[in-house]
N, C-alpha and C positions, 0 to 999 in steps of 0.2 A: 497426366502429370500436372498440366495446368490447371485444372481444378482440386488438384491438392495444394498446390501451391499458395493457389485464392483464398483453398478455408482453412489454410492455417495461416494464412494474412490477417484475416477477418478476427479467428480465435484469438490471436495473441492482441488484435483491436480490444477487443471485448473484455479479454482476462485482467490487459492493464488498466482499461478505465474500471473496473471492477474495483481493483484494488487501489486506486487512486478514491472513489466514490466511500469506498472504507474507511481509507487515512486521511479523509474529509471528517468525517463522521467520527472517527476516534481521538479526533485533536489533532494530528498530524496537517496543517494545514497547507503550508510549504512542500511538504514530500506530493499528499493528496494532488494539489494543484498539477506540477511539475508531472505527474501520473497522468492525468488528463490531459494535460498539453500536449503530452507525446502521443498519446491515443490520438488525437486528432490530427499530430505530425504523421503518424504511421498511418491515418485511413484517406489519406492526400493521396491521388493516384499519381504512382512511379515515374510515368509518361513526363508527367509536368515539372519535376525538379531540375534544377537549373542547378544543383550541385552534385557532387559525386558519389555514389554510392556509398564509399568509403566513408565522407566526412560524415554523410546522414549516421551510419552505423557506429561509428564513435561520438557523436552527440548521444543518442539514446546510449549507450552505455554510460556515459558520462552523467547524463541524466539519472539511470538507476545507483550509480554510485553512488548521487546523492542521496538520493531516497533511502539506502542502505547507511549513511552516515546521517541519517537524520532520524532515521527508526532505532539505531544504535546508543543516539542519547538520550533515549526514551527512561525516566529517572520509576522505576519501582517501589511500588510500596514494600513498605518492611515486612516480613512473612507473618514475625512474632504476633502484631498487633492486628489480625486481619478484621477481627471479631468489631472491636473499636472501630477501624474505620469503615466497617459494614454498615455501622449504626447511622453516619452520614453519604454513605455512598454503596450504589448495590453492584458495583463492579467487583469488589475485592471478593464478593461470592461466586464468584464467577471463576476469577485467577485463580489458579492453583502453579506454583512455579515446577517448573519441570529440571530444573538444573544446568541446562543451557540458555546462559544471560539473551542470545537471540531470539532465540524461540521465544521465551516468554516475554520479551517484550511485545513482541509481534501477539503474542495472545494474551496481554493485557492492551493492546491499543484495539483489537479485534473483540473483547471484553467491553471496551467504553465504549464502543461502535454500537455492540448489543443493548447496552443497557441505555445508549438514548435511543433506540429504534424501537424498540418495546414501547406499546402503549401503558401510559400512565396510569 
């Protein structure tokens, strides 16, 4: 049980600097950041903290909230016009909006992530 315990420590290490390394790279600078901080607050070993399990677990929540209010005022390009702003940016070929306002922001900032990581 203690080595499940380890590599699902590890995984949820890896998944948030992930997506912090993302919301870097898609403009989200503030969320991206604060995503890595906590990755690194989380791969601190347990032994050494000096505060209480509790506070640790409501800071990272607290943390993700923000990140959830910060990817939430993600501003959307307009659907109508996609073609137009194709012509200056190659993300809107990317976006296709799905209907739910979350989801697609999260996959248009996962959109601009893509499209500066592509080589040129």
């Amino acid at each position: 049980m203690d080595a499940f315990k380890s590599a699902a420590m590890w995984a949820a290490v890896v998944v948030t600097a992930s997506c912090g390394v993302v919301l870097l790279g898609g403009g989200k600078v503030t969320s991206g950041t604060l995503l890595v901080a906590t990755a690194f607050f989380l791969a601190l070993p347990v032994r050494q903290h000096r505060i209480p399990r509790w506070v640790s677990v409501g800071l990272v929540c607290v943390v993700l909230a923000l990140v959830v209010w910060n990817i939430s005022t993600t501003e959307l390009p307009p659907p109508s016009n996609a073609m137009v702003a194709g012509c200056a940016d190659e993300v809107a070929f990317t976006y296709t909006p799905s209907g739910f306002k979350f989801l697609d922001q999260v996959t248009y900032i996962f959109s601009q992530f893509l499209a500066q990581a592509a080589p040129s």
